[in-house]
N, C-alpha and C positions, 0 to 999 in steps of 0.2 A: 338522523340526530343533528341536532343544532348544533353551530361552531361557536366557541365560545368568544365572548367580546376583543378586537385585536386588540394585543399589547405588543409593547415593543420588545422585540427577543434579542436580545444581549449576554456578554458571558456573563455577566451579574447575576443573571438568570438559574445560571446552573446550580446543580445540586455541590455539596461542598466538595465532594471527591474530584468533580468532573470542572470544579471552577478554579481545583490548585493542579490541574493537570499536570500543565507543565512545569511544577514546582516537582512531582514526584519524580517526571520525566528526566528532570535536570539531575535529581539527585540519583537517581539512577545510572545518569552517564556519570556521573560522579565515583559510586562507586565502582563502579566499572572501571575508573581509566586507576583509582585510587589500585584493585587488584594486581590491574596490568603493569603497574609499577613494583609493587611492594610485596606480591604473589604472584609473581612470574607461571611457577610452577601449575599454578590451575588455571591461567589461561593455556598452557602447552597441554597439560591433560586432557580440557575439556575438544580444543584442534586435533589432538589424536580418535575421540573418539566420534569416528566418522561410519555411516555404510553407504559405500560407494562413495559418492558425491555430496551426499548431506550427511549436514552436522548433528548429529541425535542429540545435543542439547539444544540447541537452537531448535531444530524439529519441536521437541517437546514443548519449548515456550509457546512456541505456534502455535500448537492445535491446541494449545490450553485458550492459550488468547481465542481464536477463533470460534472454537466450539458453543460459548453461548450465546453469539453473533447469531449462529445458523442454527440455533438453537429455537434461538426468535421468529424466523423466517415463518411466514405462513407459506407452506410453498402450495397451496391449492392458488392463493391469488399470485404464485411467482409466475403460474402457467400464464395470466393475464396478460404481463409484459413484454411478453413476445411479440403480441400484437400489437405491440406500440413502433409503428417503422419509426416515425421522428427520434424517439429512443436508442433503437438499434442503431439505425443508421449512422449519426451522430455518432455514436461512440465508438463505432467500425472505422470513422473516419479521423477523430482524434486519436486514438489508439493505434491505427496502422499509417496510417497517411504522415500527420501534422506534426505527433510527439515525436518519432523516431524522422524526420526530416528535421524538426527544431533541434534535436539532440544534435544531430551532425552538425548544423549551421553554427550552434554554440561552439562546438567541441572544437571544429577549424578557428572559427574567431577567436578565442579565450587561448587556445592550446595549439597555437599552428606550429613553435618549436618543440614541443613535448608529445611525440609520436605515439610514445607507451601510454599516458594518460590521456588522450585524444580516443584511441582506441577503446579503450576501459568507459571510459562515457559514452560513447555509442552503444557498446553493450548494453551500459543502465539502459539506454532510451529503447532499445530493442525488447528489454525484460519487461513486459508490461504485467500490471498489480492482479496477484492473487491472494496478497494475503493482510496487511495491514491496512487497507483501506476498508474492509470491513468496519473497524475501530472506527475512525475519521467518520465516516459517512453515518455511523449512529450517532454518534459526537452532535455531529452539526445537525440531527435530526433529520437524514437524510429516504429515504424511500428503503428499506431492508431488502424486500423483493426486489424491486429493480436490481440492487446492488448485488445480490447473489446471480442473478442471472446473466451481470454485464461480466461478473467475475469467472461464470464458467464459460463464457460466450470468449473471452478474452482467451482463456484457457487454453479453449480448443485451436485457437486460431498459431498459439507460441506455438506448442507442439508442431501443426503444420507449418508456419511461416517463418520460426526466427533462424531457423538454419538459410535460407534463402536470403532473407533481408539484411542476415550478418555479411553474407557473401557480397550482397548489391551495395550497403553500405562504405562495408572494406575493401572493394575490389573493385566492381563496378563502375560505380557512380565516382570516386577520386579519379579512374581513370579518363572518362567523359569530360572534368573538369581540369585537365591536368596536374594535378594534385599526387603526392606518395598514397601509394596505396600499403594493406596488409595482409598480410597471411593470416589467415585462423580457419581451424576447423571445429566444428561444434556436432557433441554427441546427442545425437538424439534420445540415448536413452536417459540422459541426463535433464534433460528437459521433460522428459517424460516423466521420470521420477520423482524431479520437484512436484509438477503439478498433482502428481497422483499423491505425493506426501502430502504437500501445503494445503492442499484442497479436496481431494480427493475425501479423506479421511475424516475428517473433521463435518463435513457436507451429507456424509453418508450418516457419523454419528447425529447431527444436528436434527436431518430428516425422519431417523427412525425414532430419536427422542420424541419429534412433536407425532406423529403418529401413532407411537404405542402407548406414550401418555394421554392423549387426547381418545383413544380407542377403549382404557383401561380407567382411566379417571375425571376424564372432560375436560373440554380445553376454561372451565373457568378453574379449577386445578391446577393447567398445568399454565395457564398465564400470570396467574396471582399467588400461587403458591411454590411451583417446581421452579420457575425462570426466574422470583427476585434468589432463593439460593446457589443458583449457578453461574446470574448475572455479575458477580464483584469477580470473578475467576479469569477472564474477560481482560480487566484492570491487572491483576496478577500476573498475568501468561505477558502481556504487553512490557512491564517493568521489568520480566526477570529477561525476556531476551534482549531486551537494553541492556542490561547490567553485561551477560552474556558478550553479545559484539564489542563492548566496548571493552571488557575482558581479555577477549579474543584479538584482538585487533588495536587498542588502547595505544599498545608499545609502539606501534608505527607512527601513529598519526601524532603524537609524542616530540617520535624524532626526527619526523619531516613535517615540521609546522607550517613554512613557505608552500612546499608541493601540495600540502591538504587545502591549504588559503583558494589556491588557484585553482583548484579540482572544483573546489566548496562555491568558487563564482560562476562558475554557468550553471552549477545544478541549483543554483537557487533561482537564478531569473528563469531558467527550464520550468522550475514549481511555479512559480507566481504564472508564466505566460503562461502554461499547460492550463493550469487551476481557472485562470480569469478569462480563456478561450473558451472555458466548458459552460463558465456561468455566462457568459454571453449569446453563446452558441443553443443554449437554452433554451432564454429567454428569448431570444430571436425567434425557435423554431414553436414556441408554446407550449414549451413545457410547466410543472408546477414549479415551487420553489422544491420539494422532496426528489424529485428525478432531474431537474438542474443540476443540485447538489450532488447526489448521484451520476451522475455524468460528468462534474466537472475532480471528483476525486476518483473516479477509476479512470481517468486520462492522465493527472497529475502523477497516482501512485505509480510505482516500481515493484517487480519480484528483484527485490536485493537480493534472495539466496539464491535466485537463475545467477541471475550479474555475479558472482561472486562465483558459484561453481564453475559456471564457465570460464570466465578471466583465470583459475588458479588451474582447471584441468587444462586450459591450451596453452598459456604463457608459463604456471609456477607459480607458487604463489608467493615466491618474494619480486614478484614482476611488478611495474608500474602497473600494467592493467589491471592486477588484481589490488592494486591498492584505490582507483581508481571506484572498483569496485566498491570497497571498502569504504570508502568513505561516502557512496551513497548513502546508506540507510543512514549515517551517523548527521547526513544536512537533514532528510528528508524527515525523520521524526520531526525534529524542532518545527522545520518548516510547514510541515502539516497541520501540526497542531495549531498551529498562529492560522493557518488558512480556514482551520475550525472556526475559530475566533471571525474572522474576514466573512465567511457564510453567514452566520451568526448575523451580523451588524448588516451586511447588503438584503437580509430576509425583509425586514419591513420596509424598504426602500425602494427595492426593484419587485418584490411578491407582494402588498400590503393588503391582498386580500388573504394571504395563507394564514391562518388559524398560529397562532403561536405555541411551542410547547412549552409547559410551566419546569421542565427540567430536563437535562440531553443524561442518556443513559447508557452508561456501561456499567454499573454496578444495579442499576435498576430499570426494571422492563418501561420504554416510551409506552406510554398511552395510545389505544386501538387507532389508526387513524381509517377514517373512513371518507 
């Protein structure tokens, strides 16, 4: 099939929902902090109800948001991207390597008198993305397959590595540099859990969707007909666990405006240099602009609700590190989204041969790309 004529792909571009994104997003934390103030009482309801380690409303927001992400996925051609070492490799290496050593190098810079919050950001940088970067990466039109595959590849690797990497971080490596070290220990089953929630569940629904619809009514059914109704849901799940965290959490960041300032300054040049090493590291290795993209937002993303469970099961959670915690997701939406925007604009400049898409979709399915 012929590509169709280049134009320049821009937020202008987008469809009306996905062009006020972050106008909903805003409003969103809006009412969120507006709760946490003024309804105290449902943000402590919604914190009580927990199983285990995660938060069943936030859960729920999750696999709402997620599920028509991986609903999308063709996952016969997700098999394909295996075989992409440049892919792999690349991402194995931002993801274990680059992000969680930038994390620390920020977190000593920005935060060398604040021990608790020093800590609590290494954490983020350790929790690497299974759940919100789904969103981002269709946003900016990004490769779907790849993205699902870099997400459970990421996956498997927390499970095995971050009880390790937390110890080499904390303990280890300060002491090699002379530096205070920490204490923490970290539960595996807790890690396990998240991912088997955040991803697990939602990946398992996404896969049986496209196979028992595409078995039972064809995949021109279930691309044109099943996924633009479940695609706005997507957009839904996303705004209510915003409102949620901010909910949840609102009241703190409220009443330590300074501590969140100074939290909020390494985790954003952490996004930009995470986010513009992946688009680089790319385009260096030849990749397209759809799997750059995809590479440079599951390096940039975070599992906030790893970072968060953990910081509140080892420290407490009226601890610095779990505030620490906390005020990840609350940089990293905004900042995402503007790095949508950043994709977007560096597409016909650094890719000018990539096909452009006539609108980015989470309320409506991207067009086939082939």
């Amino acid at each position: 099939m012929s590509s169709p004529a280049p134009q320049t792909a821009s937020p202008a571009g987008l469809g009306f929902t996905d062009r006020f994104l972050p106008v909903w997003i805003l409003a969103a934390m809006g009412l969120g902090l507006l709760m946490a103030v003024f309804t105290p009482a449902v943000g402590d309801a919604l914190g009580a109800f927990t199983i285990g380690s995660v938060s069943v409303p936030i859960a729920i927001g999750l696999l709402v948001m997620m599920y028509p992400v991986l609903a999308k996925v063709r996952y016969s051609d997700a098999r394909a991207v295996a075989g992409d070492r440049r892919l792999l490799i690349s991402s194995l290496v931002l993801n274990w390597l680059i992000g969680p050593a930038l994390m620390f190098t920020l977190a000593w810079i920005f935060l060398p008198d604040l021990p608790e919050y020093r800590t609590g950001l290494i954490i983020v940088g350790l929790a690497r993305c299974i759940a919100m970067v789904l969103i981002w990466n269709e946003l900016a039109c990004g490769d779907r397959e790849a993205a699902a595959f870099l997400v459970a590849v990421n996956s498997v690797f927390q499970v095995v590595a971050f009880g390790a990497l937390g110890w080499f971080y904390l303990q280890v490596l300060p002491t090699w540099l002379g530096l205070s070290t920490t204490s923490a220990e970290f539960s595996i089953w807790a890690i396990t859990a998240s991912v088997l929630v955040f991803l697990g569940i939602p990946l398992l629904a996404g896969y049986l969707s496209r196979r028992v619809g595409e078995a039972t009514r064809g995949r021109d059914w279930y691309e044109n007909r099943f996924l633009p109704k479940v695609g706005p849901f997507a957009l839904y799940g996303l705004l209510f666990t915003i409102v949620l965290l901010f909910a949840l959490q609102g009241r703190q960041v409220i009443d330590r405006p300074l501590d969140v300032a100074r939290i909020a300054l390494p985790l954003l040049v952490y996004f930009v240099l995470t986010f513009l090493s992946g688009f680089l590291l790319g385009k260096l290795v030849g990749l397209s602009y759809e799997r750059t993209t995809t590479l440079a937002f599951t390096a940039a993303g975070n599992n906030f609700e790893l970072a968060i469970a953990v910081a509140i099961g080892t420290f407490g959670a009226t601890s610095g590190q779990a505030l620490a915690g906390i005020v990840g997701p609350l940089i990293e939406v905004p900042a995402l989204v503007a790095l949508v925007y950043v994709a977007l604009w560096l597409r016909p400049r650094l890719f000018p041969e990539a096909a452009p898409q006539a609108s980015v979709a989470v309320a409506e399915p991207v067009p086939d790309r082939v």
